[in-house]
N, C-alpha and C positions, 0 to 999 in steps of 0.2 A: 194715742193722743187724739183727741175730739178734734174737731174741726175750729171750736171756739179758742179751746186753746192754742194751736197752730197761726190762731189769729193774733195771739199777743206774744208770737217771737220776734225781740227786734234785736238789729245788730249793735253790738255794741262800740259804741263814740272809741273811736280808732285812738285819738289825743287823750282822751281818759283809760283806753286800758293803755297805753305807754306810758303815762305818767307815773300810776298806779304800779305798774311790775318796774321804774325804774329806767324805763327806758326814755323819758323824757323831761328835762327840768326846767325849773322858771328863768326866766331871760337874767335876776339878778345872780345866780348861782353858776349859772354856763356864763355870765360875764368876766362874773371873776376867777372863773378859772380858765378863760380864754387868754385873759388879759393877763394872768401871771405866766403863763406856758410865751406870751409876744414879748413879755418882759426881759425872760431868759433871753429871746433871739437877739434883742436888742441889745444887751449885755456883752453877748458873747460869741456871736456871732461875725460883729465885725474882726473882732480882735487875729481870728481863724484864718479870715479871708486875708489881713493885711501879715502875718505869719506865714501865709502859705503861697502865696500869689503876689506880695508886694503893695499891693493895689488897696483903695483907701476907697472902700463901699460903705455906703450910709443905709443901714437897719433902723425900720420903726415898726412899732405896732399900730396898724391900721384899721381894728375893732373886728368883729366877726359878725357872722349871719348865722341863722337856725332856719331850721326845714329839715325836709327831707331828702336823703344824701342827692339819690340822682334827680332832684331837683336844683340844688346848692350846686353839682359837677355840673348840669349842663346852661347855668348861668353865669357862668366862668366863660363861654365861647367857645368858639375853633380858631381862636390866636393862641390855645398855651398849651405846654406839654404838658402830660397827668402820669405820675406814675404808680402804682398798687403798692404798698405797703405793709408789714405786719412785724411786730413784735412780741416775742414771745410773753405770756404771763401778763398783757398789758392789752393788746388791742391785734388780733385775727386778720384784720381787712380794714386798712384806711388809706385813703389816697393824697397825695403831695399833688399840689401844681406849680406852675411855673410859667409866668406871661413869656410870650417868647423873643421881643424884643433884650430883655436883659440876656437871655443862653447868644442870643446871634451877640451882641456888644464885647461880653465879656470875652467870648471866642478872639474875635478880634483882636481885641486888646492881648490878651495873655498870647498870639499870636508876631504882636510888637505895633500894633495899630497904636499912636496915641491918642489917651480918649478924648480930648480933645477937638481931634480931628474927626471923629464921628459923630454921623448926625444920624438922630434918634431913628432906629428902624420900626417902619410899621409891622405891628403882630399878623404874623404869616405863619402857616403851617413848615413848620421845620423839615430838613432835608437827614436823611440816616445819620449824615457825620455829626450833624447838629446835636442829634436825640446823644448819638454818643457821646458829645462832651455834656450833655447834658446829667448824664446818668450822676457826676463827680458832685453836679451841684446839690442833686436831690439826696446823694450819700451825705453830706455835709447838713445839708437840713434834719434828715433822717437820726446825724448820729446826735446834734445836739437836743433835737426833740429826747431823745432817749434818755441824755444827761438831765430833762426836765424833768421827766417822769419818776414815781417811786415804783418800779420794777424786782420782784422777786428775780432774784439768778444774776447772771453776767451776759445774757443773751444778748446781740449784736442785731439791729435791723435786715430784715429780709428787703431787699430794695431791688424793684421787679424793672424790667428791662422799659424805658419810657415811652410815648406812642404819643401823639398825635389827638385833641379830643375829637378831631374831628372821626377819628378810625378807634373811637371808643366801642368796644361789641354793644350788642343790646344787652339790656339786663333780662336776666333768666325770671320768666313768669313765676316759677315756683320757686324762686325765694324775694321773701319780705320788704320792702324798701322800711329803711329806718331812719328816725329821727335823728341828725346829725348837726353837728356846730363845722362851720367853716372859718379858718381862724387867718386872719389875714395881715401877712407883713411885709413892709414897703419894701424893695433895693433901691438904691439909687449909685446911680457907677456912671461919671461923667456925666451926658446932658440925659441918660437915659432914668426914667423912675419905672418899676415897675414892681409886681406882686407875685409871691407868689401864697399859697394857700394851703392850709391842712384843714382835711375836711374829717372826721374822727366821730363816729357813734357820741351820740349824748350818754348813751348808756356804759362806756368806757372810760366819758370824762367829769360824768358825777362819782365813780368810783376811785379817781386819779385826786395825788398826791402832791403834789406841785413841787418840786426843789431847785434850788438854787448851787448848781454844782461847783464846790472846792477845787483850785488848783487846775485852772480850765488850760492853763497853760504848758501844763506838764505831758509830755510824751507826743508833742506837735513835732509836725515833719519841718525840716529845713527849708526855709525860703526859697522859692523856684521849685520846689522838688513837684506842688501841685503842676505848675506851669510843664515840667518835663510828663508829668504824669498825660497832661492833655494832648503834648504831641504826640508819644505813644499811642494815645488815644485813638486820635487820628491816624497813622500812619495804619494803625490795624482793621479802620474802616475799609470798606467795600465801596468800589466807585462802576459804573456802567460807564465805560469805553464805546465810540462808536468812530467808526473810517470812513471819511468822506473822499471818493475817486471819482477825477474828472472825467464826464463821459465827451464824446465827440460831439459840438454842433450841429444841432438837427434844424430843418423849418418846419415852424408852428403845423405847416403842413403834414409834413412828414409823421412829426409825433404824435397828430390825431389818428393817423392812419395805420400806427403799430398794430400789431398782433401777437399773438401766445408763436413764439418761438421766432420770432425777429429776432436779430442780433446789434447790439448797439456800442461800436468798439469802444478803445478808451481813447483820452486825446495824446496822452505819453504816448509814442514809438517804441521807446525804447523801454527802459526802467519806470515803472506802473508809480506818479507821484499819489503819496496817500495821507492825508490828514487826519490826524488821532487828535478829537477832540471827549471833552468830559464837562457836563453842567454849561453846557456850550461856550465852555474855551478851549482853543487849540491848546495842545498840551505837546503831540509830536510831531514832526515829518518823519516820512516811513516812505520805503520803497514794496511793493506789491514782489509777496513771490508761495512759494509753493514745497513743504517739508512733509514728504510722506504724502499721508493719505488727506491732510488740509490745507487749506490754503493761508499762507499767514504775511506778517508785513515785519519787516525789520525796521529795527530808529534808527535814522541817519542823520537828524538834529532834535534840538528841543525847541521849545518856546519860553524862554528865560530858566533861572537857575532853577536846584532842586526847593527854595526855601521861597521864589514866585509861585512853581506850580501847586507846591500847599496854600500857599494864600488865596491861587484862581481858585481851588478846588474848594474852599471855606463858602467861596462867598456865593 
């Protein structure tokens, strides 16, 4: 190659070769097939929730956005959960989000809060138990998504464990960002509104089919049975315990002047009092003692029933 010609390689317009192989469509075309896939949620979606949960939540479709995915995911914030997605014969990799004031509400509520009595929580980075009920919401968006879709086979969504945007990994340099429609549908559940979002290749939903599924009501679980699914839910989270033991009154003096192997008794004599608190509420009284080769603490009271300390631990 001469030197002249080396001089007339140019790159090629990134938005012209994705349009060109399919991989990106005109605003009128990703419209309508945004807006038929929010149609479906809106349809059939509520109906699900008041079937499964009791509770009277309002679905709309809220228009979408185009770009490039992890530009569309990280204009979404660090208020909402995101979870990875894929179904088979239909779409590899697509992400669900979730504002996370509706996951904390609904928690609540299907906990016996009335909604009502709650008042709208600001978008916060969610806690494990959270993300856990969370996972129920995004199977529910996931399985109606699927009923939109015209899908070869009988394949069921892959729905990946939820996280936090803010603890979103980086995206791997050697592979591609792609042109993606963000498709976005209101909740509304008591004074709370919020959104959440499907963010899907352009190139998966110029290829997509759009239906309207028959008999949405057929093989739906018994009322309350979601509600029993979410305490289960919960009860099989993981919580960090921590013991708080009172030490002996020291002076300001004194305690400046500790050192590496001072001893600083406790104030109990007798039986070591020890508070077992979690997400900083007490949860037990315990007495200090000693099994084997560890040291451990026995309950000797609680801090209200078993069906308060699931509520401290929610919130």
């Amino acid at each position: 190659m001469t030197v002249a010609s080396k001089n007339n390689v140019y790159t090629f317009d990134r938005k012209l070769l994705a349009r060109m192989t399919g991989g990106l469509g005109d605003t009128k075309t990703i419209g309508k097939l945004c807006g038929e896939i929010g149609q479906v949620f809106t349809e059939f979606l509520p109906d699900i929730f008041q079937n499964e949960t009791g509770l009277d939540i309002e679905i709309g479709y809220a228009g979408f956005d185009t770009g490039l995915k992890s530009e569309l995911i990280a204009n979404l914030g660090n208020g909402v959960a995101l979870c990875d997605t894929s179904l088979r014969n239909w779409c590899p990799d697509f992400t669900i989000s979730c504002d996370s004031p509706v996951i904390i509400t609904l928690m609540e509520v299907l906990l016996g809060a009335p909604p009502s009595s709650i008042e709208e929580p600001k978008p916060r980075t969610l806690s494990n138990i959270e993300l856990d009920v969370a996972t129920m919401i995004f199977e529910k968006v996931a399985d109606v998504l699927k009923s939109a879709v015209s899908v070869a086979g009988s394949f069921e969504p892959v729905v990946g464990r939820p996280y936090n945007a803010s603890e979103r990994p980086a995206a791997d340099p050697e592979v591609a960002d792609v042109y993606a429609a963000c498709i976005n549908v209101t909740m509304g559940l008591g004074p709370v509104l919020s959104t959440f979002s499907i963010i899907v290749p352009q190139q998966t939903l110029l290829k997509t089919t759009v239906i309207f599924p028959k008999g949405v009501g057929q093989g739906r679980k018994a009322k309350g049975e979601w509600g029993e699914q979410l305490e289960q839910q919960v009860r099989r989270s993981t919580v960090n315990l921590e013991a708080r033991i009172k030490l002996q009154n020291l002076t300001l003096d004194t305690i400046s002047r500790l050192q590496p192997g001072d001893v600083i008794p406790f104030q109990d004599t007798k039986d070591v009092r020890v508070e077992i608190n979690a997400n900083g509420r007490d949860l037990y009284v315990c007495e200090f003692g000693r099994s084997g080769a560890k040291y451990t603490v026995r309950i000797k009271d609680t801090h209200g029933s078993e069906s308060d300390i699931l509520h401290h631990l929610m919130r």
